[in-house]
C-alpha positions in Angstrom: 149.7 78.4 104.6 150.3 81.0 102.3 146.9 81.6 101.5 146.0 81.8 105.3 149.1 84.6 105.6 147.1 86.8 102.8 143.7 86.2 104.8 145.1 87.5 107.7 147.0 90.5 106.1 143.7 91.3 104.6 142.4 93.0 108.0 145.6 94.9 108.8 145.3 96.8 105.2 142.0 97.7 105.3 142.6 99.2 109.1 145.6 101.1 107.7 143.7 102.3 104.5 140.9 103.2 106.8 143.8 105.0 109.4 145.2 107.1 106.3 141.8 108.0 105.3 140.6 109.2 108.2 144.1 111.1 109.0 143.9 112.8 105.6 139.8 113.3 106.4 141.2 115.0 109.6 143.7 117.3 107.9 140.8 118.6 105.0 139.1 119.0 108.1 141.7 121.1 109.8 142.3 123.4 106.6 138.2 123.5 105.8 138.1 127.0 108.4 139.1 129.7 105.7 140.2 132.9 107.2 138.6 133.9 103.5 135.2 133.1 104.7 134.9 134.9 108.1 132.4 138.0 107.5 133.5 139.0 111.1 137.1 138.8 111.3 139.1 140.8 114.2 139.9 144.5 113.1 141.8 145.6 116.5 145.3 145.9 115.2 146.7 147.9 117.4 147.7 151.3 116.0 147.5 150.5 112.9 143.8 149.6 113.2 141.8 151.4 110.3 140.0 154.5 111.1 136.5 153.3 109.7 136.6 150.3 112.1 136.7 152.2 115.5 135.2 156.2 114.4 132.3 156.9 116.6 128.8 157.0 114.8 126.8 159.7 116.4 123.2 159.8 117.7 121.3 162.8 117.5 121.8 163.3 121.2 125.2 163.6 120.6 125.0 165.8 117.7 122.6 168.4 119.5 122.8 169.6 122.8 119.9 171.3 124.0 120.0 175.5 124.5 123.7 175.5 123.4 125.5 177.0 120.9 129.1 176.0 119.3 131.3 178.5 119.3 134.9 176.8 118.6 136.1 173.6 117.8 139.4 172.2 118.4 141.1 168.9 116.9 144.4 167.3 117.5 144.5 164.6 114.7 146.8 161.7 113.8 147.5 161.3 110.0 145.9 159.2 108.2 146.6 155.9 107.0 150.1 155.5 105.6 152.5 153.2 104.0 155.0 151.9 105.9 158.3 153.2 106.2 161.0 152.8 104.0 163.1 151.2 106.7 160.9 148.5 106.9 160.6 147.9 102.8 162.8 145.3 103.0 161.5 143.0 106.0 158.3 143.1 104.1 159.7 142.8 100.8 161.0 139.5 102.2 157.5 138.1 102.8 157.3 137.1 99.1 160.0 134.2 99.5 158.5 133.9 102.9 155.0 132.9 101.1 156.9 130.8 98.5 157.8 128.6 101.5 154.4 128.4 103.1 152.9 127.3 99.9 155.7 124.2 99.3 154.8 123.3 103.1 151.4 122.9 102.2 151.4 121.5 98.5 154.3 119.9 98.6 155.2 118.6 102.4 151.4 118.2 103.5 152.3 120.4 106.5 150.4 123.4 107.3 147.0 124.2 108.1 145.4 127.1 105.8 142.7 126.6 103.5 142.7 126.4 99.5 141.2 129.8 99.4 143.8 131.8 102.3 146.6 129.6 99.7 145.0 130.8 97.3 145.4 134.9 98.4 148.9 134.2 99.7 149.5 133.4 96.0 148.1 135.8 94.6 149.6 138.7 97.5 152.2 141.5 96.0 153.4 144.2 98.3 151.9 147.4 97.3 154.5 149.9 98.1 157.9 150.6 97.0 160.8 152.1 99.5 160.4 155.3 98.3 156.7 155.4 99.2 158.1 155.2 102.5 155.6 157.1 105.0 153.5 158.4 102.7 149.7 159.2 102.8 147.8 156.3 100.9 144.5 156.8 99.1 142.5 155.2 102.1 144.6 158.0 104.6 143.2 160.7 102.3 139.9 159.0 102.9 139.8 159.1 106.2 140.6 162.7 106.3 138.4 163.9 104.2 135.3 162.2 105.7 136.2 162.6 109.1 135.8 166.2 108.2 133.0 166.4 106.6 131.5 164.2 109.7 132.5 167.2 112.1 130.9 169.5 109.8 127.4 167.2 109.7 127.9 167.5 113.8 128.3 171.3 113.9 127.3 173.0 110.9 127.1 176.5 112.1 130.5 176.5 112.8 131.5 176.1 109.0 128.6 178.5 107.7 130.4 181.6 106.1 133.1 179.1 104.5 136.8 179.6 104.7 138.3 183.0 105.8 141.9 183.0 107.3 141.2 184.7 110.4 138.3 181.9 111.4 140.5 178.4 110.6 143.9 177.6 112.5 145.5 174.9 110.4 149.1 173.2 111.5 151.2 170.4 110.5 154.3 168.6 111.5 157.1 168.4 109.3 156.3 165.1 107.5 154.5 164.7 104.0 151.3 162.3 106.0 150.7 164.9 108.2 150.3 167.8 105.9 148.3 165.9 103.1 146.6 165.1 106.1 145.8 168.4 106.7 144.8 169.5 103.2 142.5 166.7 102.6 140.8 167.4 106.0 140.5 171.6 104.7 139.1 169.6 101.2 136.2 168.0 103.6 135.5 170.9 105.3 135.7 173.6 102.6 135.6 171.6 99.2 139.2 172.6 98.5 142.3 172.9 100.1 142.8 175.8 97.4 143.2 178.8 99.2 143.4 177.5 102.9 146.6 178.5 104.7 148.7 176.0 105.9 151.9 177.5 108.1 155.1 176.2 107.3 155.8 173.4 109.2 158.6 173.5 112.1 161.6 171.5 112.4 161.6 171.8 116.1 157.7 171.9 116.6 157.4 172.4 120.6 153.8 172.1 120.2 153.0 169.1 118.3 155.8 167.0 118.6 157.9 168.2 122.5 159.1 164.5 122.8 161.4 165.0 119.4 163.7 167.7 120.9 163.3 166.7 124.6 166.8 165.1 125.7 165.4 163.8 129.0 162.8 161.9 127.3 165.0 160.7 124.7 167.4 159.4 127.7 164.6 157.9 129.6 162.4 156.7 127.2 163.5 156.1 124.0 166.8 154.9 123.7 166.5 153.4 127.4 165.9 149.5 126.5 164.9 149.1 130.6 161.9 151.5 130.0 160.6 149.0 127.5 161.2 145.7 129.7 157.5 145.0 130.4 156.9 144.8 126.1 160.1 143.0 125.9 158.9 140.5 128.7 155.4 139.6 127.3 157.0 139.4 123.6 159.3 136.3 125.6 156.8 134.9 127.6 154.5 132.3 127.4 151.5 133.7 125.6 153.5 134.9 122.6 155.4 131.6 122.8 151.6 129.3 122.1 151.4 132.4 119.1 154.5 132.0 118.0 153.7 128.3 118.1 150.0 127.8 116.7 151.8 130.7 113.4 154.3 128.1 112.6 152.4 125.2 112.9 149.3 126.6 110.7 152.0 127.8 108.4 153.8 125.0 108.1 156.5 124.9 109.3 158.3 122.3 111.1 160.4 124.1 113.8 159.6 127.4 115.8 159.8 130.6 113.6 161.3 133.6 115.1 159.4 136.9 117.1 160.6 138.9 114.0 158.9 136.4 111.5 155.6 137.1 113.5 155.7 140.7 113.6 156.5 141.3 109.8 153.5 138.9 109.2 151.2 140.7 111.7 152.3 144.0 110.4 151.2 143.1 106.8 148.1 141.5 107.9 147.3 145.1 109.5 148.7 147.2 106.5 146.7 145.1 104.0 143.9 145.5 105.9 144.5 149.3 106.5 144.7 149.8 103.2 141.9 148.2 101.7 138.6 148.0 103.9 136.8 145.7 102.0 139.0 142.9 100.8 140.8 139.8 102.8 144.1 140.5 104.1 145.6 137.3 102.9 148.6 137.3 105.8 145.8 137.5 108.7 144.9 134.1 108.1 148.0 133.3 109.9 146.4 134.2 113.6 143.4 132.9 115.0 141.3 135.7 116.5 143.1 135.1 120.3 146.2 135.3 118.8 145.6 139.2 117.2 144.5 139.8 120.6 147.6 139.1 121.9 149.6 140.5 119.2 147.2 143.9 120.3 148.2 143.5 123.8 152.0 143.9 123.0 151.0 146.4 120.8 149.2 148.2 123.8 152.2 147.6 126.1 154.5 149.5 123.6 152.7 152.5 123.4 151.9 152.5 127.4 155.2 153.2 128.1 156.8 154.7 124.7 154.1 157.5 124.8 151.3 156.9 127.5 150.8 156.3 131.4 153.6 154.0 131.9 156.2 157.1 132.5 155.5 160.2 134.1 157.6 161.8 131.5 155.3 161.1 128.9 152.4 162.9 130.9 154.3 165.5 131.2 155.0 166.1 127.4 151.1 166.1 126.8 150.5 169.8 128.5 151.9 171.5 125.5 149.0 170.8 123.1 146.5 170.7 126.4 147.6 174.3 127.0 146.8 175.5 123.5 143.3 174.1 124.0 142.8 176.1 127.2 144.4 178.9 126.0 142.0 178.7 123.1 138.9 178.2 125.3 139.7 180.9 127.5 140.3 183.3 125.1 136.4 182.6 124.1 135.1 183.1 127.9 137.0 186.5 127.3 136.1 187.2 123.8 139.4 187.9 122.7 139.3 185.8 119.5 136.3 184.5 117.2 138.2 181.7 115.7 135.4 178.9 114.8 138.4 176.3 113.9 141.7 174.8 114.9 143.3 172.0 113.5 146.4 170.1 114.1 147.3 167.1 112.6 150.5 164.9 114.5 151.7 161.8 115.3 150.3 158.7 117.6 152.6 159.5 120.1 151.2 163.5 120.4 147.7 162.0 120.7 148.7 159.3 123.5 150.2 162.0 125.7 147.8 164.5 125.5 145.3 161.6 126.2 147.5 161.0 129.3 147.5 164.2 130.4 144.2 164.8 130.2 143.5 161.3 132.0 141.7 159.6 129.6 142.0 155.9 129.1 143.5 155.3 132.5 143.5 152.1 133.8 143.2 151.4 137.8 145.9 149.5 137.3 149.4 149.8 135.3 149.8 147.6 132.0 152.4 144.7 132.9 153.7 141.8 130.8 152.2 139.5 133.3 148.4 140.9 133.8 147.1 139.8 130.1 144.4 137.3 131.4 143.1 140.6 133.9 143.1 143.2 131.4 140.7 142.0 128.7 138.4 145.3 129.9 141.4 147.7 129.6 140.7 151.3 128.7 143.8 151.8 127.4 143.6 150.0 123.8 145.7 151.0 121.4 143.7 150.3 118.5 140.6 152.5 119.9 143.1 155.3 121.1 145.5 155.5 118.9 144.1 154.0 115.3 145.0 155.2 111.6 143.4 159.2 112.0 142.3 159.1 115.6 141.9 162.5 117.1 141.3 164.2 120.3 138.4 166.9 119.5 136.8 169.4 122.1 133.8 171.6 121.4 133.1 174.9 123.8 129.7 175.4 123.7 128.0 178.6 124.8 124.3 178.0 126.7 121.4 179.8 127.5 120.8 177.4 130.4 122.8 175.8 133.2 126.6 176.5 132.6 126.9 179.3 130.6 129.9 177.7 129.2 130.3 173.8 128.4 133.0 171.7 126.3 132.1 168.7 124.5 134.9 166.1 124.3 135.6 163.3 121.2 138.5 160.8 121.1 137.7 159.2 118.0 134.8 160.6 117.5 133.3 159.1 120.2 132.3 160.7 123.4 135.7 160.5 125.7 134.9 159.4 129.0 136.2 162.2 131.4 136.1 161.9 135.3 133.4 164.7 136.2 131.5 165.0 133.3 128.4 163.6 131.5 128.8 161.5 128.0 131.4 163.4 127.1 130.1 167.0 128.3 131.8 168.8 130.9 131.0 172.1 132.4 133.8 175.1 131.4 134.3 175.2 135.5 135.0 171.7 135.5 137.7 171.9 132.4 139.4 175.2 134.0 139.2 172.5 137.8 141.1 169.8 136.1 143.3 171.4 133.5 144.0 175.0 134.3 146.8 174.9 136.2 148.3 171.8 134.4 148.1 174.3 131.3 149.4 177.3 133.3 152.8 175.9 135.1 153.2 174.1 131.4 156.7 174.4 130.1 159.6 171.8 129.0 162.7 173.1 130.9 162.9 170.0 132.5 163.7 168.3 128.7 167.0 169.3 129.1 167.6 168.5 132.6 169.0 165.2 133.8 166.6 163.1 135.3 168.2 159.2 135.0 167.6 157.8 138.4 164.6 159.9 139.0 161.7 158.7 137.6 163.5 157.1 134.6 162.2 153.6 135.6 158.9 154.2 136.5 156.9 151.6 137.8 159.4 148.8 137.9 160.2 148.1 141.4 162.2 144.5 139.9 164.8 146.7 138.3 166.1 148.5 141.3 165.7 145.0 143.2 168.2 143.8 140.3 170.6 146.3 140.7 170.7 146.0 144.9 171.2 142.2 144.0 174.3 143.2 141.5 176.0 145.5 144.2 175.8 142.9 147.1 176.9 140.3 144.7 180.2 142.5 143.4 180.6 143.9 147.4 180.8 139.8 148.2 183.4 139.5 146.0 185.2 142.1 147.0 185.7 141.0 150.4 
């Protein structure tokens, strides 16, 4: 009997042997796709995408157009590539630990789902920066700079013939370390050397380059109102980042659900890493599949929608000041009243957002909601192609001995901005001086200081005053 017991019991170990081999066969498998080995990983990180992932390459029809001449070009720039800020030193700081416990989930609970190799950079990951690095320019921001310059000079080479003289080059910076090593590395790629070039001293209250920081109104509305950013807030609770959130743990893992906040730190190094160095692995990206740094981008372009883009009039509003100097500028040519050949300013994402705004590009039929992620996968307005490490907003007038006498060639990122009205990128001076003279001319920023809560504080978010009618019939009902 005994021996006939063993016989049988035979058949149920080899199926069980054969069940653990195959479930450990299935988890190799399942850790066998290294984020380490993807020679096309995603780079749309949202604004702090890399400059040398999204600059526009030009062809030599967009480098020469025919019976033109340049006579002026005009840049509004973001800085360069920078370390975070020292605020958030110690929410990355934490990642070490963070990592620590990733590695014992896979090594030592046989949870988790990332390669050898993406354990193998998470071990060997340090954080780069130190909190008193905070903000600053890194060596990759001083790249960009620098070559982004000497691109424009490739483009238009007559306009940087005679070298540097004072009274041909308009240089300006914001009050913040990036933006003016910003601007000296871009006069180094230009001229050779920043030596000599004059930089003005930078403004505490600069009304040009950065309105939204002394405009109360916006402040109110915008800013510190938690209502104006209820469609980001919505889609970071909602059900896509919920299967993120999710599939992060999981492939990290981790038995229970880890926090928004755990997500974004990661994503944010991921995007850092990978802003700082171009060619090597961000170890912390092999945390997302490619659809989930899509989505992580979408929230991304539903912050910036509303902090600084369509998604309040206010923000359009704030972007005449630096459209104005432009057409200020131009206009000045069409009446020779100045032979400047350069201007440069150099800002913050938020500047370049609202100008774009202003100037309508990017715009979307339809607004940006927390709901329309599935219909939106053609948006123009994407943060990381808009709004990127460096990306500017350039305009070249153009003087021709055919056609118009007077054209303007526009860039956003380099690349030819798609303007309603004109041709890749190439607009007739009469169409500019149509669409954005008298945006430039009744430009001012009196209403900063007015009080505008209740006006178009709110805009676009017909649920919230639906909420508040539902509040005051509620507190009327139980009144009476």
């Amino acid at each position: 009997m005994a021996a006939m017991t063993r016989t049988s019991a035979a058949p149920a170990v080899v199926a069980l042997c054969l069940w653990l081999w195959l479930l450990a066969r299935g988890a190799a498998a399942a850790r066998s796709s290294c984020y380490a080995d993807n020679t096309t990983p995603y780079l749309l990180l949202g604004a702090k995408t890399a400059y040398e992932f999204v600059y526009g390459r030009p062809t030599p029809q967009q480098t020469t157009i025919p019976y033109c001449e340049p006579q002026q070009i005009w840049i509004l720039s973001r800085h360069g590539t920078r370390y975070p800020g020292s605020d958030d030193y110690d929410k990355l700081n934490s990642l070490a630990s963070f990592r620590d416990q990733v590695i014992r989930n896979h090594e030592v609970n046989h949870e988790g789902d990332l390669c050898d190799k993406d354990l193998d950079n998470l071990r060997n990951w340090t954080l780069k920066f130190t909190a008193d690095m905070g903000d600053v320019l890194t060596k990759q921001g001083e790249d960009d700079m620098r070559l982004m310059a000497q691109r424009f000079k490739n483009r238009y080479p007559s306009l940087f013939s005679e070298g540097y003289r004072q009274d041909l080059y308009e240089f300006r910076y914001t009050n913040t370390q990036r933006t003016q090593a910003s601007a000296e590395k871009f006069a180094e790629g230009l001229f050779g050397s920043s030596q000599g070039v004059y930089f003005p001293t930078p403004l505490d209250n600069d009304t040009l380059l950065k309105p939204y920081d002394t405009c109360n109104a916006w402040k109110t509305m915008v800013d510190d109102n938690p209502d104006a950013k209820i469609e980001q807030t919505l889609f970071e609770e909602g059900p896509w980042m919920e299967e993120v959130i999710a599939n992060v743990s999981k492939r990290l893992g981790f038995r229970y659900q880890l926090k928004y906040d755990d997500i974004s730190t990661i994503y944010d190094m991921c995007r850092y890493d990978k802003a700082w160095n171009l060619v090597a692995v961000s170890p912390w990206c092999a945390a997302f599949s490619d659809s989930e740094l899509q989505v992580m981008e979408y929230k991304e372009d539903l912050k910036y929608y509303y902090k600084s883009g369509y998604g309040h009039d206010i923000n359009v509003e704030l972007g005449c000041t630096t459209l104005k100097d432009l057409m200020d500028h131009f206009q000045n040519l069409e009446s020779n009243k100045t032979s400047a050949k350069g201007v440069f300013y150099f800002s913050h994402s938020s500047m370049l957002h609202m100008m774009q705004s202003r100037m309508g590009i990017a715009k979307d039929s339809e607004p940006l909601t927390h709901d329309g992620y599935n219909t939106t996968q053609k948006r123009k307005w994407r943060t990381s192609k808009i709004g990127s490490f460096a990306t500017n907003i350039a305009a070249v007038f153009l003087k021709c001995t055919e056609g118009d006498t007077y054209r303007v060639m526009f860039y956003v990122a380099e690349n030819v901005a798609d303007i309603e009205g004109c041709q890749v990128g190439l607009c007739s001076w009469d169409t500019v001086k149509a669409k954005y003279a008298d945006i430039a001319e009744k430009c001012n920023l009196d209403f900063c200081n007015m009080n505008r809560s209740g006006t178009t504080g709110i805009h676009r978010l017909p649920w919230f005053y639906a909420l508040i009618n539902a509040i005051i019939v509620i507190l009327l009902l139980k009144r009476n």
